[in-house]
C-alpha positions in Angstrom: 9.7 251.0 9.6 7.1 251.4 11.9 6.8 253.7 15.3 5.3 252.6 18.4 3.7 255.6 20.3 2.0 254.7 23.6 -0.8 257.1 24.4 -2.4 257.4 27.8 -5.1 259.8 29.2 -6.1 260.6 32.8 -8.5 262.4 35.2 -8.7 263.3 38.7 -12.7 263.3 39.3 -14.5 262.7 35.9 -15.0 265.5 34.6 -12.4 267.2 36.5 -8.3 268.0 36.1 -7.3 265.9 33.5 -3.8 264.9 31.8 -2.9 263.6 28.7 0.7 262.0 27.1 2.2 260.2 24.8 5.7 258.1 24.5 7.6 256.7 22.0 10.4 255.7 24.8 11.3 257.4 28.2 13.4 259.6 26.0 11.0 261.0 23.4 7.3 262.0 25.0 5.1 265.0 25.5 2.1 265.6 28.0 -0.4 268.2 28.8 -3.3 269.1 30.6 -6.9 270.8 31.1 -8.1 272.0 33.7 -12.0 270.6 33.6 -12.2 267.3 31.5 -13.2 263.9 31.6 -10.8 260.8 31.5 -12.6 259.9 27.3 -11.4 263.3 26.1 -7.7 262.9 27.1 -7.3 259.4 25.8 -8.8 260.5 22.5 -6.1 264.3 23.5 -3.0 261.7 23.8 -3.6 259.8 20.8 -4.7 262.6 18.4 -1.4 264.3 19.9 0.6 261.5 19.1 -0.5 261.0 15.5 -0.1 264.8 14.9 3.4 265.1 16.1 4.8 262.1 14.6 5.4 261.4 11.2 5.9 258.0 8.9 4.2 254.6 10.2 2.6 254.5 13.5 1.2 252.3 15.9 -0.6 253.8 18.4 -0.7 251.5 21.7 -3.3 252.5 24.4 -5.3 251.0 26.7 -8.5 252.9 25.7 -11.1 250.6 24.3 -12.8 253.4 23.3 -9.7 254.6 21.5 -8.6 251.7 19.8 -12.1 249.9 18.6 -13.0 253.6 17.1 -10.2 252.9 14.4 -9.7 248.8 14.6 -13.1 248.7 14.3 -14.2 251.4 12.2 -16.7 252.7 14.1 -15.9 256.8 13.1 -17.6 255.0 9.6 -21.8 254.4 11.3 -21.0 257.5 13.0 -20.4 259.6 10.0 -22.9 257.6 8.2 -25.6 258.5 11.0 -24.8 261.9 11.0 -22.8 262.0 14.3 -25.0 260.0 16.2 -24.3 256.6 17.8 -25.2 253.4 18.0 -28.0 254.7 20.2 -28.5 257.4 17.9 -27.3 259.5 20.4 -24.6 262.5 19.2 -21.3 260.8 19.4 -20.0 262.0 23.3 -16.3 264.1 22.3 -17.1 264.9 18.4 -14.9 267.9 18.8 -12.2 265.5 19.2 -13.1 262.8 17.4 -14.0 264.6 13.6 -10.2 266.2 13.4 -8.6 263.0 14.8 -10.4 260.5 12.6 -9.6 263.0 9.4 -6.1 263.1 10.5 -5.6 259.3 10.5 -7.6 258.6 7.6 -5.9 261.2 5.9 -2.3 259.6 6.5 -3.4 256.2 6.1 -0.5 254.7 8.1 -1.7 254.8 11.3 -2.6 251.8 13.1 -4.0 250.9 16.7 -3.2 248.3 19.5 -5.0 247.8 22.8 -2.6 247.0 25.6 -4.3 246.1 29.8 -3.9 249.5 31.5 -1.9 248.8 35.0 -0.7 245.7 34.4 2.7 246.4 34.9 3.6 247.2 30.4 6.7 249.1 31.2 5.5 251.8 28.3 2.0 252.2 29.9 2.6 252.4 33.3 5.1 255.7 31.9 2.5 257.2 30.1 0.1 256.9 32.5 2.6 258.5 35.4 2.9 261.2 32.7 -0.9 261.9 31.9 -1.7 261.9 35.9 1.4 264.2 37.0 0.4 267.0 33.4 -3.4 266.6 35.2 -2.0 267.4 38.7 0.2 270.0 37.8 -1.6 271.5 34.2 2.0 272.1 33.0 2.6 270.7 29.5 6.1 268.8 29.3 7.8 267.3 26.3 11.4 265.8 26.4 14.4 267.2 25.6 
């Protein structure tokens, strides 16, 4: 059987307050914040949380391009292979982030990604996102009960 976690990130300014969360339903979620971020880092923050606190086949739903294309299309592969750098052999933007993440799923090797429209009425994403913007407004972490 397979989980579906949606992740969402968020920002208020970019960089600025920022949010993160993650939801498997409107029963089972968490969310956090930091203080000075930018809206990348906490999409990468909600998914890496999600694949860290769940366990067994996942899907991981967000509406992060950025998110989803590093896995679905293996970019994390030319960016190790160029030593970090991108594309533009630039250093990859968030590497702090991405190197644990991308070990993490590899790692597990039953973790799969899905891109869904952000605010476009999906049910899941519009919670997730409510949950990323009110952990970046208030910088109180939250998990359900």
């Amino acid at each position: 059987m397979t989980t579906t976690v949606y992740t969402d990130g968020a920002c208020s300014g970019n960089p600025g307050p920022g949010g993160w969360a993650w939801a498997t339903d409107r029963e089972h979620f968490a969310a956090g914040g930091e203080a000075h971020t930018t809206n990348q880092r906490m999409e990468i923050r909600a998914a890496y949380e999600a694949v860290k606190a769940l366990s067994g086949r996942l899907e991981v739903v967000s509406d992060s391009t950025y998110v989803v294309n590093c896995f679905r299309d293996r970019w994390w592969e030319g960016w190790i292979r160029r030593g970090w750098k991108n594309s533009k052999k630039e250093p990859v933007a968030n590497r702090d982030l991405w190197e644990p993440f991308i070990e993490l799923v590899n790692s597990r090797g039953d973790v799969t990604f899905r891109w869904v429209k952000g605010h476009s009425g999906h049910p899941m994403n519009d919670f997730v996102d409510e949950l990323a913007v009110e952990a970046g407004r208030t910088q109180s972490p939250r998990t359900s009960p």
